[in-house]
N, C-alpha and C positions, 0 to 999 in steps of 0.2 A: 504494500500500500504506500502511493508517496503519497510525501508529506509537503507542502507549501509555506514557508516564513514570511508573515507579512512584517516588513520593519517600517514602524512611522518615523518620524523624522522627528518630531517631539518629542517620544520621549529616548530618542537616543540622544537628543540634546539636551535635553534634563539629565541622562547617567551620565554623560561625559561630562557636564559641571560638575555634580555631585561630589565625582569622583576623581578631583581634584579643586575642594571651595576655596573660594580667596578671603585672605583676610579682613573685614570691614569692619567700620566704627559702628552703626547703629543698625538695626532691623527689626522691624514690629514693636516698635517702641522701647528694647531695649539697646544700652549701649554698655560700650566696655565701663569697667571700673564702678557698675552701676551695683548696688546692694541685692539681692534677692533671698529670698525664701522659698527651701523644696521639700514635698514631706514625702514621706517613706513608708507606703502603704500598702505594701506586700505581707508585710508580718505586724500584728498587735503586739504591743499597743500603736499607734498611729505616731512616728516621731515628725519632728519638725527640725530641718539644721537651715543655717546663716549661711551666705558663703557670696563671693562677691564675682564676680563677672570680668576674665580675664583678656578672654581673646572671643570674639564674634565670628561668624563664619557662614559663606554666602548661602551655604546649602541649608541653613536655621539651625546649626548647631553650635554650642557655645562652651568653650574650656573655662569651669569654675572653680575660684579654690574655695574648699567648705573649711569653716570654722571649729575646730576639733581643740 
């Protein structure tokens, strides 16, 4: 049985930015060096940590250092 691969062109251009993001100041309202709050709710009790916002990144992913 063949088989046919349709490849769109979106979103091969979405994995190849992905998959190399560049570094930016600000996205979806947040920016570097900006405070945040993330909580951890896979296991109880519910925890909450601090941790500030180091490096921003185009693909919406962000390097945090938490407060420990």
């Amino acid at each position: 049985m063949l088989q046919k691969a349709i490849v769109s062109e979106e979103p091969a251009r979405r994995l190849a930015l992905s998959a190399d993001p560049a570094r930016i100041s600000e996205k979806w309202g947040f920016r570097e060096k900006q405070r945040v709050s993330a909580q951890a709710v896979a296991t109880l009790p519910i925890r909450q940590f601090d941790a500030t916002i180091l490096y921003l990144w185009s693909d919406g992913t962000a390097t945090v250092k938490f407060d420990f």
